[in-house]
PyMOL Python script that loads the backbone (N, CA, C, O; Angstrom):
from pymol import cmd

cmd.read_pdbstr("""\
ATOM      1  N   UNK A   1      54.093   9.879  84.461  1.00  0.00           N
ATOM      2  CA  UNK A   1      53.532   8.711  83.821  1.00  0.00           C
ATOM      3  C   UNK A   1      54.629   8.032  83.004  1.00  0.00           C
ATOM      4  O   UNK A   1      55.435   8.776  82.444  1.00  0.00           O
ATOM      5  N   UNK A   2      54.766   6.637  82.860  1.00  0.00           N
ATOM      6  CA  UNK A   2      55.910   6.014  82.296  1.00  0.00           C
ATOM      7  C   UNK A   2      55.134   5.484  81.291  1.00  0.00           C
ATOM      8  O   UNK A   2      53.922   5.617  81.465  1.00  0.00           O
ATOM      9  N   UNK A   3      55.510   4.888  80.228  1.00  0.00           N
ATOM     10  CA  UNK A   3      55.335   4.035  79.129  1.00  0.00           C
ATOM     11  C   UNK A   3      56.171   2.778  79.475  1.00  0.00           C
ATOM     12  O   UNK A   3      57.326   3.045  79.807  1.00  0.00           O
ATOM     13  N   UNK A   4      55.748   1.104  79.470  1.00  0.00           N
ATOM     14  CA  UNK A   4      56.213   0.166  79.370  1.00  0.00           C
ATOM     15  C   UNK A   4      56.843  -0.031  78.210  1.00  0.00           C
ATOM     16  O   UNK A   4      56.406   0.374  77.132  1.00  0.00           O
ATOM     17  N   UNK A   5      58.166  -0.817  78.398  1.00  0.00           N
ATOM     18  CA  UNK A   5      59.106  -1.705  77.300  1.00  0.00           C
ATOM     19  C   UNK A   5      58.089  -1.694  75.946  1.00  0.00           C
ATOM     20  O   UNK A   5      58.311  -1.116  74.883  1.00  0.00           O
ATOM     21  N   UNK A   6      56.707  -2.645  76.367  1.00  0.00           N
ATOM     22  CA  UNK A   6      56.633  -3.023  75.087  1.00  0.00           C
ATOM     23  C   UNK A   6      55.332  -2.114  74.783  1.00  0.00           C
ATOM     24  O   UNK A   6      54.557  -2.656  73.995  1.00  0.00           O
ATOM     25  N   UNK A   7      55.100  -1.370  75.056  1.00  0.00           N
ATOM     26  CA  UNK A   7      54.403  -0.315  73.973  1.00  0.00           C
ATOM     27  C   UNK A   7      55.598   0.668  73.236  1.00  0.00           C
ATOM     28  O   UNK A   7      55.359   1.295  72.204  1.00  0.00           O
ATOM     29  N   UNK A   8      56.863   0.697  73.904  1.00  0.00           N
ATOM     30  CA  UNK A   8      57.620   1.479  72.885  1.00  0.00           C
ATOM     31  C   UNK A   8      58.121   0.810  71.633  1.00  0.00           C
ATOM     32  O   UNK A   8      58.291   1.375  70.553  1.00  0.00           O
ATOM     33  N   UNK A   9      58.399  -0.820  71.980  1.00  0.00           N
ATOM     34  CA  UNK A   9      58.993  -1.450  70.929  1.00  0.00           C
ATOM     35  C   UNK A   9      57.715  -1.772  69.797  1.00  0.00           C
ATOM     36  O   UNK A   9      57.932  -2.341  68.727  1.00  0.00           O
ATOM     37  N   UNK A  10      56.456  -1.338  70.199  1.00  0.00           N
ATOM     38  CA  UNK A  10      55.524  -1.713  69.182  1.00  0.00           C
ATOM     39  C   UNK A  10      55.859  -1.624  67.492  1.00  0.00           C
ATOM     40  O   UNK A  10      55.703  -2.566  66.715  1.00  0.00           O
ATOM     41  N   UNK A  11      56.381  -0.189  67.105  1.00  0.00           N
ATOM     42  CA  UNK A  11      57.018   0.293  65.832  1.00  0.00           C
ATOM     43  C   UNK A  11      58.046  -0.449  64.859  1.00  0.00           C
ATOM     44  O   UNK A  11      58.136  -0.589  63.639  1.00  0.00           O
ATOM     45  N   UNK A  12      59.124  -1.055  66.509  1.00  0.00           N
ATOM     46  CA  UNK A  12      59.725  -1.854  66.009  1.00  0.00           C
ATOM     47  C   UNK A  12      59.441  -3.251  65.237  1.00  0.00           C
ATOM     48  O   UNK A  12      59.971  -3.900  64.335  1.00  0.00           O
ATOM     49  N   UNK A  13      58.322  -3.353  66.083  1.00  0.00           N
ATOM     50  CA  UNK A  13      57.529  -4.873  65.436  1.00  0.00           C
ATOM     51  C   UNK A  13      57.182  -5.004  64.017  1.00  0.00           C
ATOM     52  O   UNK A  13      57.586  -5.896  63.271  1.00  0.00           O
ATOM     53  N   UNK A  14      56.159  -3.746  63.617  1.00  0.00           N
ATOM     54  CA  UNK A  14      55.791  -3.527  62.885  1.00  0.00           C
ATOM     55  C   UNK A  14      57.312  -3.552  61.790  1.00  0.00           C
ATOM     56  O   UNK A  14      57.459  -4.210  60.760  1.00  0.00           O
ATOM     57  N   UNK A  15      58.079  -2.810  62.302  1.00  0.00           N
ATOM     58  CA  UNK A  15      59.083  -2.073  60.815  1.00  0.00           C
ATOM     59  C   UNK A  15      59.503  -3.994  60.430  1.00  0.00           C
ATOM     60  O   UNK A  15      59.513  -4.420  59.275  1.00  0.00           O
ATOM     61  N   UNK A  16      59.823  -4.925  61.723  1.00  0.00           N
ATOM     62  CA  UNK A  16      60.573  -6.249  61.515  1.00  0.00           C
ATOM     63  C   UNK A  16      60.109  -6.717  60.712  1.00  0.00           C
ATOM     64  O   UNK A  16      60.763  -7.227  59.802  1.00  0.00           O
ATOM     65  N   UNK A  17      58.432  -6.714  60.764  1.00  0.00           N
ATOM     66  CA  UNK A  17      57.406  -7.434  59.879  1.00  0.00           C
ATOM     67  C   UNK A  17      57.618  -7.169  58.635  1.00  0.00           C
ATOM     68  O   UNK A  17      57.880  -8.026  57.791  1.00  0.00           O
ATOM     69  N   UNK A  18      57.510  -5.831  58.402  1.00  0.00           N
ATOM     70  CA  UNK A  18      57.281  -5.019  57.028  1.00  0.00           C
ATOM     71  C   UNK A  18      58.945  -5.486  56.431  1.00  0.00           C
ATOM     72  O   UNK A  18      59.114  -5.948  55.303  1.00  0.00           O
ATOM     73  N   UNK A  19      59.999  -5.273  57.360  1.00  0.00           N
ATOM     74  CA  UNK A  19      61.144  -5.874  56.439  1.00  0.00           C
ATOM     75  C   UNK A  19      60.997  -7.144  55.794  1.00  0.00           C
ATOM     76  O   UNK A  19      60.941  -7.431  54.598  1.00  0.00           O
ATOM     77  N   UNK A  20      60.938  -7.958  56.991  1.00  0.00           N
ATOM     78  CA  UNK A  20      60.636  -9.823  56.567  1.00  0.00           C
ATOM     79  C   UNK A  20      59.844  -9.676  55.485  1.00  0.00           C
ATOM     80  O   UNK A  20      60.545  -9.831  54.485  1.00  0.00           O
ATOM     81  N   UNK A  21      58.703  -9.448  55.195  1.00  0.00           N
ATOM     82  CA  UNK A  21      57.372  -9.193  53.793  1.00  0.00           C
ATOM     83  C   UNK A  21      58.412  -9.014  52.760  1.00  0.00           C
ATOM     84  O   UNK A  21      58.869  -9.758  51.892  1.00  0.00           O
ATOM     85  N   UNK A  22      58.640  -7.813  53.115  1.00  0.00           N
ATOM     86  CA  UNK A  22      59.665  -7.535  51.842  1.00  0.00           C
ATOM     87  C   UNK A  22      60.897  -8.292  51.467  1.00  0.00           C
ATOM     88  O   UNK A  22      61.288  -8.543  50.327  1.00  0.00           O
ATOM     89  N   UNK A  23      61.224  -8.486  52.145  1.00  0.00           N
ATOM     90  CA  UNK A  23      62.452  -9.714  51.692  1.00  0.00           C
ATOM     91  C   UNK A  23      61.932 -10.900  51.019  1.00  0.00           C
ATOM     92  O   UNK A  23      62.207 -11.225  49.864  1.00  0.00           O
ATOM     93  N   UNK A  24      61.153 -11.528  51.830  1.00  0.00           N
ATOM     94  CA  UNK A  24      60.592 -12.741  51.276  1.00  0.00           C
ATOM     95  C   UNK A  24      59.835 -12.035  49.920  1.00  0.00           C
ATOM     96  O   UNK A  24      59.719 -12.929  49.082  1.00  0.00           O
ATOM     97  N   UNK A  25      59.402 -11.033  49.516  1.00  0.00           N
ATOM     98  CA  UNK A  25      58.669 -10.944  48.459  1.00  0.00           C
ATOM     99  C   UNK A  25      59.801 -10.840  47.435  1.00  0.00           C
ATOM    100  O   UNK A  25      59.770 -11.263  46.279  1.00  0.00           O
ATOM    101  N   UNK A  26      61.210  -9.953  48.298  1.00  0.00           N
ATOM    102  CA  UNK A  26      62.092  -9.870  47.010  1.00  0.00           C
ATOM    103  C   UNK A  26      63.056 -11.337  46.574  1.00  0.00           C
ATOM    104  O   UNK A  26      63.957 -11.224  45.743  1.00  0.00           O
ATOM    105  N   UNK A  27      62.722 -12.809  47.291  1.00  0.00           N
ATOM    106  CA  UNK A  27      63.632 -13.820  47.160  1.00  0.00           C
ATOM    107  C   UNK A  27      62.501 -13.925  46.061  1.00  0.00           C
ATOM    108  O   UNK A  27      62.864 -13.657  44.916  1.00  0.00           O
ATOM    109  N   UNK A  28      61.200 -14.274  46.251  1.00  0.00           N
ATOM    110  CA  UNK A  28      60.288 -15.062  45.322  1.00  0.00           C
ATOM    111  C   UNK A  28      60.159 -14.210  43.980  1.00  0.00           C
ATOM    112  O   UNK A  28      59.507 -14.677  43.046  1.00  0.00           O
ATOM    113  N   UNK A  29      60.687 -13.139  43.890  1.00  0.00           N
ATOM    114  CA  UNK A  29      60.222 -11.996  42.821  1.00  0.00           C
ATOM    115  C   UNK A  29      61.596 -12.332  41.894  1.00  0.00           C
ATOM    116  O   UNK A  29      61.459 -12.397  40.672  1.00  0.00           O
ATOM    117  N   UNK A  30      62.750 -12.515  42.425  1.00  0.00           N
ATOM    118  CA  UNK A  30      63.973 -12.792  42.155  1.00  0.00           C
ATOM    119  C   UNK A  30      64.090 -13.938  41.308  1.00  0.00           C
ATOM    120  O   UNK A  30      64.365 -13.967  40.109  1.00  0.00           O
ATOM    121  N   UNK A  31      63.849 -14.856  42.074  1.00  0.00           N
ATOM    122  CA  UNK A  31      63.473 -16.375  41.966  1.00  0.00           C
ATOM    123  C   UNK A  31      63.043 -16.763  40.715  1.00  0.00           C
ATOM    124  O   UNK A  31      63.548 -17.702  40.101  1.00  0.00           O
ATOM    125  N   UNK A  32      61.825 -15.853  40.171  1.00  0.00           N
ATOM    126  CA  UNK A  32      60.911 -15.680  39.096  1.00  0.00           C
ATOM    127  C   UNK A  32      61.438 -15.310  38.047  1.00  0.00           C
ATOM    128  O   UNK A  32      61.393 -15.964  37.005  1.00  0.00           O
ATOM    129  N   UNK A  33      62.014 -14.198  38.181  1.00  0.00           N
ATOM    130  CA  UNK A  33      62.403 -13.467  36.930  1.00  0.00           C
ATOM    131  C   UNK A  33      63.841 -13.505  36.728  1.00  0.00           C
ATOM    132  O   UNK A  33      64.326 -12.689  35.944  1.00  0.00           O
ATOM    133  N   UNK A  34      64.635 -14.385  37.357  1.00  0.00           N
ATOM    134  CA  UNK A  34      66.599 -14.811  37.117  1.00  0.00           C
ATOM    135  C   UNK A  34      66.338 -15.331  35.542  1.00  0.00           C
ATOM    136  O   UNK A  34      66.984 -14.676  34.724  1.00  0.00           O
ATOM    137  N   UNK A  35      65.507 -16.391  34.981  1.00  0.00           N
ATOM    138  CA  UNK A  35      65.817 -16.266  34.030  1.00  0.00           C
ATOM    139  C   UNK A  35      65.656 -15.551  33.026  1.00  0.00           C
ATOM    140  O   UNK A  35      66.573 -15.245  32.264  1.00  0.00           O
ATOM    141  N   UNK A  36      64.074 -15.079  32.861  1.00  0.00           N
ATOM    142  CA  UNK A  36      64.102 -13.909  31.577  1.00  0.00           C
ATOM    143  C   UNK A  36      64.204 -12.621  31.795  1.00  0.00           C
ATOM    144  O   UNK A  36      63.721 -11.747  31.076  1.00  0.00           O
ATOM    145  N   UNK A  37      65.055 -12.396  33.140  1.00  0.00           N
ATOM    146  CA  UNK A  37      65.804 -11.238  33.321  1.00  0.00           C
ATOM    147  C   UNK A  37      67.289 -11.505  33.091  1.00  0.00           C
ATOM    148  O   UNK A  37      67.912 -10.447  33.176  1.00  0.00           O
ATOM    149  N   UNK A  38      67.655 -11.996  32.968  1.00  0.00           N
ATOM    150  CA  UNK A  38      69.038 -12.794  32.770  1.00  0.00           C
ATOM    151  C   UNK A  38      70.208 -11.284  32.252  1.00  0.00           C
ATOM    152  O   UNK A  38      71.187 -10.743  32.765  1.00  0.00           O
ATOM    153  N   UNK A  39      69.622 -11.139  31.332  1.00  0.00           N
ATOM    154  CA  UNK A  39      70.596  -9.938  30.207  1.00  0.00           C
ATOM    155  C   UNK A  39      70.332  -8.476  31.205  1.00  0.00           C
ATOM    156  O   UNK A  39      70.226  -7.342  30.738  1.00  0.00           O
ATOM    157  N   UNK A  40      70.288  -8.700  32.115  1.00  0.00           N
ATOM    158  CA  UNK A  40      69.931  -7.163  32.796  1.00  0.00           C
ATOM    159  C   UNK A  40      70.976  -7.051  33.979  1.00  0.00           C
ATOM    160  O   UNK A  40      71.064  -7.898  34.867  1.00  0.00           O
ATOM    161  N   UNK A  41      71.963  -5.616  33.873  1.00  0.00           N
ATOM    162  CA  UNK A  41      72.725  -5.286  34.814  1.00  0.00           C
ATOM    163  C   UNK A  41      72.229  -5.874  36.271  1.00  0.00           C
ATOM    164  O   UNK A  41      71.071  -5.888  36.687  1.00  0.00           O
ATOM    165  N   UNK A  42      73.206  -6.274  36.821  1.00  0.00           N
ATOM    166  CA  UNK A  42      72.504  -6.706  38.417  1.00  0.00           C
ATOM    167  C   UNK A  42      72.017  -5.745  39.324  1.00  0.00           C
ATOM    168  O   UNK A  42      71.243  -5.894  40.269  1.00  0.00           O
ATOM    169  N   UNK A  43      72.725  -4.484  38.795  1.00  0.00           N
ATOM    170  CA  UNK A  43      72.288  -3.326  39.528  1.00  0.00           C
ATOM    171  C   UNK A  43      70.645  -2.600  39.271  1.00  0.00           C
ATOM    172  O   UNK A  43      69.871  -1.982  40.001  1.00  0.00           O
ATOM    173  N   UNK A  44      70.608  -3.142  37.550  1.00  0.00           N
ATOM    174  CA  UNK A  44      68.812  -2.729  37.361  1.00  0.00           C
ATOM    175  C   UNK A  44      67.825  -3.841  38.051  1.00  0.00           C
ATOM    176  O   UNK A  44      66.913  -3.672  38.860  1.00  0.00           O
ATOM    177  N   UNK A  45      68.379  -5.154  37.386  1.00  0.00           N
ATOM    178  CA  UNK A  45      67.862  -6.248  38.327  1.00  0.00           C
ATOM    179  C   UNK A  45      67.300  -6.205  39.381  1.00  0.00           C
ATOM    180  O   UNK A  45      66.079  -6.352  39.425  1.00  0.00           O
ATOM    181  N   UNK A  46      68.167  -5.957  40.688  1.00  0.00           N
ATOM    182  CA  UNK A  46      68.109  -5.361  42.233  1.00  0.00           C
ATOM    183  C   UNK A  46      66.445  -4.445  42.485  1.00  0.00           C
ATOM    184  O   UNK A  46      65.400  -4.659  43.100  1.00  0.00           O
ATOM    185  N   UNK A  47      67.025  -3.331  41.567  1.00  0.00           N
ATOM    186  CA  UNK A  47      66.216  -2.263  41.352  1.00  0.00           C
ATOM    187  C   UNK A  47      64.776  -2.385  41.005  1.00  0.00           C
ATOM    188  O   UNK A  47      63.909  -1.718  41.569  1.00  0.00           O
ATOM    189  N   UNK A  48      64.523  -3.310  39.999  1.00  0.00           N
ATOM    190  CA  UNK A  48      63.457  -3.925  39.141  1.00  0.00           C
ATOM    191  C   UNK A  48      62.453  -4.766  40.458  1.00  0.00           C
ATOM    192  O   UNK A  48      61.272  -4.575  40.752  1.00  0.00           O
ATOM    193  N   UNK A  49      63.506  -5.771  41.085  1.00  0.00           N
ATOM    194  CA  UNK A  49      63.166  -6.465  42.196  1.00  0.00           C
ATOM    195  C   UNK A  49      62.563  -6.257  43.880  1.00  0.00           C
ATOM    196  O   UNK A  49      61.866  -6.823  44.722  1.00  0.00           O
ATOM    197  N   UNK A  50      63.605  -4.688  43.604  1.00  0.00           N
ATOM    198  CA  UNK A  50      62.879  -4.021  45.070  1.00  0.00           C
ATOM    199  C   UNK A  50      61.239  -3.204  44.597  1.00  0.00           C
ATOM    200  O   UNK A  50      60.206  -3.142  45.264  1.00  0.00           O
ATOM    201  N   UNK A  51      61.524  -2.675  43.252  1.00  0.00           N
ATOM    202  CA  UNK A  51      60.168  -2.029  43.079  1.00  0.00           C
ATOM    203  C   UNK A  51      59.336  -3.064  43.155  1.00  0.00           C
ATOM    204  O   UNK A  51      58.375  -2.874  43.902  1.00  0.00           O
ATOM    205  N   UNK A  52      59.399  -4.218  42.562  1.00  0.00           N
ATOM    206  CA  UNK A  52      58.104  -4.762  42.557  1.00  0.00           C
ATOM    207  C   UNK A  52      58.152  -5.701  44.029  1.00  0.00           C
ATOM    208  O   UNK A  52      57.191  -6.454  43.873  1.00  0.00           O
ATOM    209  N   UNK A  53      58.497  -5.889  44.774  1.00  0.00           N
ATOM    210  CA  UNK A  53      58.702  -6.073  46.180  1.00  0.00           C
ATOM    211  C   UNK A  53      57.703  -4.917  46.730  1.00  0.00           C
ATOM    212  O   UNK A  53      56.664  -5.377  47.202  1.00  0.00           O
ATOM    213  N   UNK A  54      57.767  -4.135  46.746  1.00  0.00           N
ATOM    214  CA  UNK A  54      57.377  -2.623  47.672  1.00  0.00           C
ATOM    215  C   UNK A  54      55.573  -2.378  46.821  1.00  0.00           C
ATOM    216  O   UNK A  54      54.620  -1.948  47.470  1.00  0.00           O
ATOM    217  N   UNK A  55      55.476  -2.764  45.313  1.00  0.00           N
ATOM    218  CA  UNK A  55      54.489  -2.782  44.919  1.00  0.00           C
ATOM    219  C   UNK A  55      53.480  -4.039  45.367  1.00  0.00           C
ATOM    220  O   UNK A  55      52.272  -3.816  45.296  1.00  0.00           O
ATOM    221  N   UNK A  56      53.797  -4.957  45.687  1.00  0.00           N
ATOM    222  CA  UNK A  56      53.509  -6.291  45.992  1.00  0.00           C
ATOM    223  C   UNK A  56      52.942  -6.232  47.636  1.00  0.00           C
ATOM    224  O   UNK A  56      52.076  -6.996  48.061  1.00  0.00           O
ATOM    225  N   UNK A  57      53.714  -5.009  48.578  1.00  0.00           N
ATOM    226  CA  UNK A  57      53.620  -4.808  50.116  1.00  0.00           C
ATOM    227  C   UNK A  57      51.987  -3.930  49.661  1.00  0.00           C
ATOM    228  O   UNK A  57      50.840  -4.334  49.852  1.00  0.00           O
ATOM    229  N   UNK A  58      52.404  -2.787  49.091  1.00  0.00           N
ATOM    230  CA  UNK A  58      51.283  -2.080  48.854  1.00  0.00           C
ATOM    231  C   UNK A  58      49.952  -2.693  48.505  1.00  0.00           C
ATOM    232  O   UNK A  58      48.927  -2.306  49.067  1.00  0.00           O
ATOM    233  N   UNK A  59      49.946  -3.426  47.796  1.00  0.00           N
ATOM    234  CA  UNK A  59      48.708  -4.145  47.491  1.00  0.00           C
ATOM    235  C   UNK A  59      48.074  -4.796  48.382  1.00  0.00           C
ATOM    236  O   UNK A  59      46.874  -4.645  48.612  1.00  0.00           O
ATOM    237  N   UNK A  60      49.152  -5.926  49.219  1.00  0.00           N
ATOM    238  CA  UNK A  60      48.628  -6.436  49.929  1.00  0.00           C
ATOM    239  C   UNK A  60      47.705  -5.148  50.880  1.00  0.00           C
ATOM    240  O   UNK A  60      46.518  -5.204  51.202  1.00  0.00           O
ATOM    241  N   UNK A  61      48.410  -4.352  51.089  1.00  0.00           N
ATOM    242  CA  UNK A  61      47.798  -3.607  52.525  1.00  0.00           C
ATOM    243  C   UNK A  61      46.630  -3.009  51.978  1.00  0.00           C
ATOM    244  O   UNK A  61      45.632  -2.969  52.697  1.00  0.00           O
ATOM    245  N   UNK A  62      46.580  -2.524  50.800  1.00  0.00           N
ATOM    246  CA  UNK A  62      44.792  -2.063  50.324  1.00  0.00           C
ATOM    247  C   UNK A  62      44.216  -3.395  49.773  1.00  0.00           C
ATOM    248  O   UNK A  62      43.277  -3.128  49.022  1.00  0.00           O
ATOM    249  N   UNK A  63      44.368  -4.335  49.840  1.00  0.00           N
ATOM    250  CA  UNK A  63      43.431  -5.907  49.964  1.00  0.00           C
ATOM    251  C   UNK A  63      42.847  -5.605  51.467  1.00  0.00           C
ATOM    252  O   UNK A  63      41.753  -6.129  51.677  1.00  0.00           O
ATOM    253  N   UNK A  64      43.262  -5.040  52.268  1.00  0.00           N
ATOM    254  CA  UNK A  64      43.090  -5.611  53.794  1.00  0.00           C
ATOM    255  C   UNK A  64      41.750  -4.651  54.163  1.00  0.00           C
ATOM    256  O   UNK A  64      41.223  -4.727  55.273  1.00  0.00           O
TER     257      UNK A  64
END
""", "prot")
cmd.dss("prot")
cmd.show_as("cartoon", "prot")
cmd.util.cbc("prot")
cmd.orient("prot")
């Protein structure tokens, strides 16, 4: 029994999606808080920005 092309790349779809979400959540999250994050290492910044990126994915998916 074979599996077709695109039932294997299904995962992949999914992971593309879930990246794109997250990116776009981390430009607009960024976006937001450059100024009264201003005084904060870029490296906590980043950090600050991916958590609430990844908290922002989560929610959405228990809304659904």
């Amino acid at each position: 029994m074979t599996t077709s092309p695109e039932i294997l790349k299904t995962p992949d779809f999914f992971q593309q999606h879930t990246d794109a979400r997250i990116e776009g959540f981390r430009r607009d999250i960024a976006a937001r808080l450059e100024k009264s994050c201003g005084d904060l290492p870029r490296t906590e910044f980043v950090a600050l920005v991916d958590k609430m990126a990844r908290v922002q994915l989560v929610g959405e998916r228990r809304a659904r």
